[in-house]
N, CA, C and O atoms as a MOPAC input file, in Angstrom:
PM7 MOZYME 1SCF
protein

 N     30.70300 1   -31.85100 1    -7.92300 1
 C     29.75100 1   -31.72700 1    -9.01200 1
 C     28.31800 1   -31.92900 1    -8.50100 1
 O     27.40600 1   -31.12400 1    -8.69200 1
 N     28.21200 1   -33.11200 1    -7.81700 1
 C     27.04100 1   -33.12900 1    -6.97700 1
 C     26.26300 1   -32.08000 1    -6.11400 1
 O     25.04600 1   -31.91700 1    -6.03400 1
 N     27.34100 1   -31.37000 1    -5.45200 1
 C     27.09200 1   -30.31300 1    -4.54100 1
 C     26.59200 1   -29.30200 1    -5.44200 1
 O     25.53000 1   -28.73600 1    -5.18400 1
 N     27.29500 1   -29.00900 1    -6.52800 1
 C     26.70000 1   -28.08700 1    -7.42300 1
 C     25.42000 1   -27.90000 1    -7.83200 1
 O     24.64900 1   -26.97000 1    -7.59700 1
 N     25.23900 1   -29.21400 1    -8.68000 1
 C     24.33500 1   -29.46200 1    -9.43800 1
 C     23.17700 1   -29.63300 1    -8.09600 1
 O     22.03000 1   -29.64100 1    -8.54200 1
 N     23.22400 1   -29.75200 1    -6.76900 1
 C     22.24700 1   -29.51500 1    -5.43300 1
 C     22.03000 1   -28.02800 1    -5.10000 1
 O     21.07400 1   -27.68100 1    -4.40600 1
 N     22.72100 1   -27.34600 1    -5.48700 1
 C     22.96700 1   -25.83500 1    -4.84400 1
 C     21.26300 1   -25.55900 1    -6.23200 1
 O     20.08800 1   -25.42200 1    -5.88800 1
 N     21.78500 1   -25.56900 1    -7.60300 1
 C     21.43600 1   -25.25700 1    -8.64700 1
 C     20.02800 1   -25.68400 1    -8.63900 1
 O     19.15500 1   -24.87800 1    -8.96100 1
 N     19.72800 1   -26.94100 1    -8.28200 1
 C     18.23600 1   -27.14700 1    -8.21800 1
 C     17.61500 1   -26.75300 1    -7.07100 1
 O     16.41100 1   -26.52900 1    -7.20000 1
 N     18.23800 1   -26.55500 1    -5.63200 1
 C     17.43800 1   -25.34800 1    -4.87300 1
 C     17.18000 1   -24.47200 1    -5.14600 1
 O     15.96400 1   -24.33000 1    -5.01400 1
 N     17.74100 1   -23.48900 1    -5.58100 1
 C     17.57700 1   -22.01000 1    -6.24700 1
 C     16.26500 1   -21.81700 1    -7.15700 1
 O     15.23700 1   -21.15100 1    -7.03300 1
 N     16.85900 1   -22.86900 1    -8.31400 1
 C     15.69800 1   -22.69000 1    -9.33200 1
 C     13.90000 1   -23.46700 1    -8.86100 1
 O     12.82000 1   -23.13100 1    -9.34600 1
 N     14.13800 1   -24.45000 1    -7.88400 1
 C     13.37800 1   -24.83700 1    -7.68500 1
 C     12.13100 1   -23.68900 1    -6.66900 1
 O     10.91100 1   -23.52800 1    -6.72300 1
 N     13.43600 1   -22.99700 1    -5.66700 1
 C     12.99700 1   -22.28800 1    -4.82100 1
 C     12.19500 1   -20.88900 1    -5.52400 1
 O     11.11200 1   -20.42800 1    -5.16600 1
 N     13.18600 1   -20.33100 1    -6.74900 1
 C     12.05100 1   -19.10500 1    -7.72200 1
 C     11.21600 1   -19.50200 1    -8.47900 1
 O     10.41900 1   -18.80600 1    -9.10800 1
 N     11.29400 1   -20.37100 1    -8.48800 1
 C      9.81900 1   -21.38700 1    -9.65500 1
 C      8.79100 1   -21.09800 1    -8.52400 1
 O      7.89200 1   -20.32400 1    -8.85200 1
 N      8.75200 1   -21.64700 1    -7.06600 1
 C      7.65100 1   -21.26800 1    -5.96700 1
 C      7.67800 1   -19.66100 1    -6.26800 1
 O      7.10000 1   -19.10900 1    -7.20400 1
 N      8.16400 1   -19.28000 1    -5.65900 1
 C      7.98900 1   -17.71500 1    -5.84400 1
 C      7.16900 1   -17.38100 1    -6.77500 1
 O      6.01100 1   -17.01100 1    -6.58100 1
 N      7.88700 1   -17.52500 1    -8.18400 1
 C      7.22700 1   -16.88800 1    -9.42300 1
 C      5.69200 1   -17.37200 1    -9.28500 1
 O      4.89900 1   -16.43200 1    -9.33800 1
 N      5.08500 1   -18.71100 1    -9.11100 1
 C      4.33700 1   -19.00800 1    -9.10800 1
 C      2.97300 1   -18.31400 1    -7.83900 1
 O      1.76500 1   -18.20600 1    -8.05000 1
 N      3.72500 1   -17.96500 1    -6.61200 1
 C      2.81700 1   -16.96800 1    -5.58200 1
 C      2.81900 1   -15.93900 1    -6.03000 1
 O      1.73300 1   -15.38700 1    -5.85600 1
 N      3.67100 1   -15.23200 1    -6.66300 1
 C      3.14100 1   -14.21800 1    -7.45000 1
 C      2.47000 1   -13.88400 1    -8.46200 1
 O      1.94900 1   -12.77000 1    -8.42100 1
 N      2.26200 1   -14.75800 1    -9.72200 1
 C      1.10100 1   -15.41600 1   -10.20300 1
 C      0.09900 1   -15.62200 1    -9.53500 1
 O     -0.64200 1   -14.73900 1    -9.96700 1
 N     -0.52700 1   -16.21200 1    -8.70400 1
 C     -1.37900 1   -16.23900 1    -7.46500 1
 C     -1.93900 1   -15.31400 1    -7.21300 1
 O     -3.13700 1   -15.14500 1    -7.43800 1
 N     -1.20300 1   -14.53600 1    -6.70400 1
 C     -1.43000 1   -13.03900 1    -5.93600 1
 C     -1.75700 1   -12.19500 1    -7.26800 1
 O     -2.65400 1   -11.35900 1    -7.15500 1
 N     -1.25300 1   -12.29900 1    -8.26500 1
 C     -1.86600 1   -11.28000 1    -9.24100 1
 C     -3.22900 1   -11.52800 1    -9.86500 1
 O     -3.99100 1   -10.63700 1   -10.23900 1
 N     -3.44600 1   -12.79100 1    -9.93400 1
 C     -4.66100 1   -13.21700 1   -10.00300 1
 C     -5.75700 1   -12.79800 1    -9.51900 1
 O     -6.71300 1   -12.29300 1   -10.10700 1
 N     -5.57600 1   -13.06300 1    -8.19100 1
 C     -6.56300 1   -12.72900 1    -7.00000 1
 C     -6.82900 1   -11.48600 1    -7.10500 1
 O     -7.84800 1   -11.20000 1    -6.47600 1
 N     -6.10900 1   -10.18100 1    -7.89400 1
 C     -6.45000 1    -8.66500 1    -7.73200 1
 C     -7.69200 1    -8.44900 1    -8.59000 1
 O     -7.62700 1    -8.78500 1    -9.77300 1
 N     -8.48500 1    -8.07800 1    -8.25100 1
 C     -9.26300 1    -7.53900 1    -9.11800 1
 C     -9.26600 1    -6.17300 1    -9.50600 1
 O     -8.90000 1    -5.23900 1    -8.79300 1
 N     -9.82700 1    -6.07500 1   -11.02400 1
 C     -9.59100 1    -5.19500 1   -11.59700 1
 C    -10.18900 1    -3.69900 1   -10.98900 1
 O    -11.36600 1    -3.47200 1   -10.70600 1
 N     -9.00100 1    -2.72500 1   -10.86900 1
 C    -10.04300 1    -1.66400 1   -10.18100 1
 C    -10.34900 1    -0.51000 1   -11.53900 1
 O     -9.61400 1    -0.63700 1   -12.51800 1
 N    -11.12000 1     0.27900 1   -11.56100 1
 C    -11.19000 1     1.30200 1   -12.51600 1
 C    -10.80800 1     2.54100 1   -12.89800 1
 O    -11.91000 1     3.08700 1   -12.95700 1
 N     -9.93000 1     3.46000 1   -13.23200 1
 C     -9.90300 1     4.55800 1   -13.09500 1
 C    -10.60400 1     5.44900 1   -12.40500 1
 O    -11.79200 1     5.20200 1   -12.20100 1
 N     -9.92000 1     6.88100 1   -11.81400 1
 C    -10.98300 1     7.48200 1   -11.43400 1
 C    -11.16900 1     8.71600 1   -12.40700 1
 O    -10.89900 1     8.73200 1   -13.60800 1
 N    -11.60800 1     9.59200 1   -11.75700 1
 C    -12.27900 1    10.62200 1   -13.00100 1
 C    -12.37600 1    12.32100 1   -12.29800 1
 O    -12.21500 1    12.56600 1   -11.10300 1
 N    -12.56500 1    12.97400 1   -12.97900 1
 C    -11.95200 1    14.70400 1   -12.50600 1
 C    -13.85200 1    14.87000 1   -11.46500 1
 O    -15.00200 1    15.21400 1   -11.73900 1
 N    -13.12200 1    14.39600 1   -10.33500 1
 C    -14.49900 1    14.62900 1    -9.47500 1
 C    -13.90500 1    14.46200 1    -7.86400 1
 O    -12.99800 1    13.68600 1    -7.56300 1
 N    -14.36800 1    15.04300 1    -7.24600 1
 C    -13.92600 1    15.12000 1    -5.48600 1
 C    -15.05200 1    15.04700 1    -4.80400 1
 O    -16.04600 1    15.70400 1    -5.11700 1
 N    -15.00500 1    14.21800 1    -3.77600 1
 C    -16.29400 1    13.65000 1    -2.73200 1
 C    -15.14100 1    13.81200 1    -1.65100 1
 O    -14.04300 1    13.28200 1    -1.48200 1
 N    -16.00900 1    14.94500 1    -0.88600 1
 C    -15.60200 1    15.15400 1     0.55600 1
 C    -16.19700 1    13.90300 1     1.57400 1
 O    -17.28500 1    13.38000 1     1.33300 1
 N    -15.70600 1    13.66400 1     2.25000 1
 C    -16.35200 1    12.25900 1     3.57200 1
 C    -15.84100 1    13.15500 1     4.87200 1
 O    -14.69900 1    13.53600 1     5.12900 1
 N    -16.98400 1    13.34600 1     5.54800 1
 C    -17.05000 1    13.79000 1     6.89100 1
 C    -16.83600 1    13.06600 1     8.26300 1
 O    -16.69800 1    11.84300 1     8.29700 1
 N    -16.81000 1    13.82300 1     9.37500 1
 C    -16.53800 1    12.65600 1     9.94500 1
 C    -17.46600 1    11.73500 1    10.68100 1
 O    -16.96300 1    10.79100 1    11.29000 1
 N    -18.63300 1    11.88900 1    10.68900 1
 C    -19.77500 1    10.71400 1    10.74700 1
 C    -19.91200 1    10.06600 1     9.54200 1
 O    -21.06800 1     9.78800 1     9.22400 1
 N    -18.87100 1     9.70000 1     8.65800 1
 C    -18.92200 1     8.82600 1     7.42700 1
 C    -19.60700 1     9.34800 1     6.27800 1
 O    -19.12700 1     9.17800 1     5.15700 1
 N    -21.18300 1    10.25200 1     6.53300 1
 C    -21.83700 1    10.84900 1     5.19500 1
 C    -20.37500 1    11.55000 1     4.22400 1
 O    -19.20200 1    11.64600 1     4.58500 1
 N    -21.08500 1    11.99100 1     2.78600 1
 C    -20.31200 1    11.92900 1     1.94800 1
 C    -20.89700 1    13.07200 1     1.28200 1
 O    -22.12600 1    13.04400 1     1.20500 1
 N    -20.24300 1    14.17000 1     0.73200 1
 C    -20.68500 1    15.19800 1    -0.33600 1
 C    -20.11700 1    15.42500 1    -1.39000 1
 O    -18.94100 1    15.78900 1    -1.39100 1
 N    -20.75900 1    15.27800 1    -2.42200 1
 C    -20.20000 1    15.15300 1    -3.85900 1
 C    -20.04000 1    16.46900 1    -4.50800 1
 O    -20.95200 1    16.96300 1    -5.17100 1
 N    -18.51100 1    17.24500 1    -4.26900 1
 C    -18.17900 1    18.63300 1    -4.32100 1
 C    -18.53600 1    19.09400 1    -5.91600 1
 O    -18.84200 1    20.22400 1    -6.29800 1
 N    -18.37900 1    17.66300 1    -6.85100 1
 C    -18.54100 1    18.25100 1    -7.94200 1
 C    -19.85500 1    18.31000 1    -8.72300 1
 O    -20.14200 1    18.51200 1    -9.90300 1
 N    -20.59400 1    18.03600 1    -7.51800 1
 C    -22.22800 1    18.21100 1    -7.74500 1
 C    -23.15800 1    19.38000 1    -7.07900 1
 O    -24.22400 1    19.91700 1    -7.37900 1
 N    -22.13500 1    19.50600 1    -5.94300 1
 C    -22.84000 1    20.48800 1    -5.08800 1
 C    -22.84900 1    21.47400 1    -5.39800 1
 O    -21.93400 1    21.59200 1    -6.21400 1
 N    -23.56000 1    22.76900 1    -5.21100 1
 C    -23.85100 1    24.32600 1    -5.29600 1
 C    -22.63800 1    24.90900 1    -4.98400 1
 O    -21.72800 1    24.33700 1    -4.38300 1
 N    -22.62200 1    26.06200 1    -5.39600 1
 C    -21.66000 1    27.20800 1    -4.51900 1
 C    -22.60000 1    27.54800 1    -3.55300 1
 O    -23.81900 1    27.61800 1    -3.70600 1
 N    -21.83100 1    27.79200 1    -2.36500 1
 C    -22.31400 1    28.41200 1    -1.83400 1
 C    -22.53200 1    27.60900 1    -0.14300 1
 O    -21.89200 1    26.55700 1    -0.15200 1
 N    -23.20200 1    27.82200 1     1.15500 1
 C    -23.06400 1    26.87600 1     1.86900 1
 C    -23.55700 1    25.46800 1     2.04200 1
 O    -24.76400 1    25.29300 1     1.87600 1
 N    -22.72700 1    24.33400 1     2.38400 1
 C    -22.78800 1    23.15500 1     2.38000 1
 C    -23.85100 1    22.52500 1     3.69300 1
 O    -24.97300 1    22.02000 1     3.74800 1
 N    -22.67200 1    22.92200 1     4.74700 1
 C    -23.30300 1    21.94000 1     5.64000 1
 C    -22.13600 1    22.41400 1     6.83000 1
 O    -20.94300 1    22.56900 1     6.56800 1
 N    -22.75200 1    22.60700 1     8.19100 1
 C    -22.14200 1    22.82100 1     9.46700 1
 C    -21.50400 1    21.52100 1    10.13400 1
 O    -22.34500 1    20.82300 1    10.69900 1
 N    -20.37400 1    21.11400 1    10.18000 1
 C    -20.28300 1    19.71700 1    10.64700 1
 C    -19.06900 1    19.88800 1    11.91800 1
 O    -17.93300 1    20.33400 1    11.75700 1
 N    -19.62000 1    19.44200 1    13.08200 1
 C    -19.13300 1    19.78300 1    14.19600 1
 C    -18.50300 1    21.67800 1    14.74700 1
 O    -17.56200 1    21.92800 1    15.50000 1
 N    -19.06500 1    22.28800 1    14.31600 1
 C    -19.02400 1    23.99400 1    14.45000 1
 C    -18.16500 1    24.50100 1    13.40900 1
 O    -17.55300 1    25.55900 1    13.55500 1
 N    -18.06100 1    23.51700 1    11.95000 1
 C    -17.01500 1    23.80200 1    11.26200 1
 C    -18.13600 1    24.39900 1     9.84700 1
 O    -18.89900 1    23.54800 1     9.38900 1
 N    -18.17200 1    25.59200 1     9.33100 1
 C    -18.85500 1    25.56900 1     8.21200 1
 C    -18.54300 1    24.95500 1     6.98300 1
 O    -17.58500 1    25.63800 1     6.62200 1
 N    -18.69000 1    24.27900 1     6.27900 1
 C    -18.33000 1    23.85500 1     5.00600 1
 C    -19.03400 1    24.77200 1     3.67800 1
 O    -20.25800 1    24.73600 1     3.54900 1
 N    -18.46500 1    25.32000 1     3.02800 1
 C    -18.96700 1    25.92300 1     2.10700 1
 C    -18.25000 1    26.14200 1     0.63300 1
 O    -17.11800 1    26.61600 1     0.72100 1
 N    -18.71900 1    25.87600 1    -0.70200 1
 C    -17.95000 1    25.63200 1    -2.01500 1
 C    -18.09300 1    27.47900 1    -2.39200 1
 O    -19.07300 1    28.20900 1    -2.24900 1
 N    -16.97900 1    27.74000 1    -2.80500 1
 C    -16.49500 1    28.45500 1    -3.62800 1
 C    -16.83900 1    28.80000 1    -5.34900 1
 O    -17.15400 1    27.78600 1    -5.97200 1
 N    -16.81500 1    29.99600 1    -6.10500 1
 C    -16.90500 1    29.61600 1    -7.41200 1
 C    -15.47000 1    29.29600 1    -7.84800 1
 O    -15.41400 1    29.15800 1    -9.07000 1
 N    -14.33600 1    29.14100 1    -7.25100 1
 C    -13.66300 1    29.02100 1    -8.01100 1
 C    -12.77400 1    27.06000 1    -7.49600 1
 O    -11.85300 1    26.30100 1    -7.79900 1
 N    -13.87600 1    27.20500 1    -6.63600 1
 C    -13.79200 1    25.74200 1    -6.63500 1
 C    -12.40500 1    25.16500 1    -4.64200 1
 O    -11.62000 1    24.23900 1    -4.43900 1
 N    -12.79400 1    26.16200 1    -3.91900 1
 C    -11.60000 1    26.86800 1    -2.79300 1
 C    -12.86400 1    26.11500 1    -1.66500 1
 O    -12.72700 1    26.19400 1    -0.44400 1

């Protein structure tokens, strides 16, 4: 009975920790925000072009590669 009632309070004692780091950890997340019907290209020197701002038409040459928007959005 002893052994039992020892088995029984490890267990519960042991998911009570648990539950509680996970509590913790959900805490600590901060809230992130949705995103929204928009695409930002990132190149590879880090600059950034905001496709759903930019022109049709040509962008920008980045390493012998042309970048250029489409009207149909290609």
């Amino acid at each position: 009975m002893i052994l039992a009632l020892g088995v029984f309070a490890f267990f519960k004692l042991t998911n009570r920790d648990k539950t509680k780091n996970d509590e913790n950890f959900l805490a600590s997340q901060a809230d992130i925000a949705p995103g929204g019907n928009k695409a930002v290209l990132t190149t590879a020197d880090g600059s950034t072009i905001s496709l759903t701002d930019a022109a049709n038409g040509f962008l920008r040459n980045e390493s012998g590669t042309a970048i250029t928007k489409t009207p149909k959005g290609n």
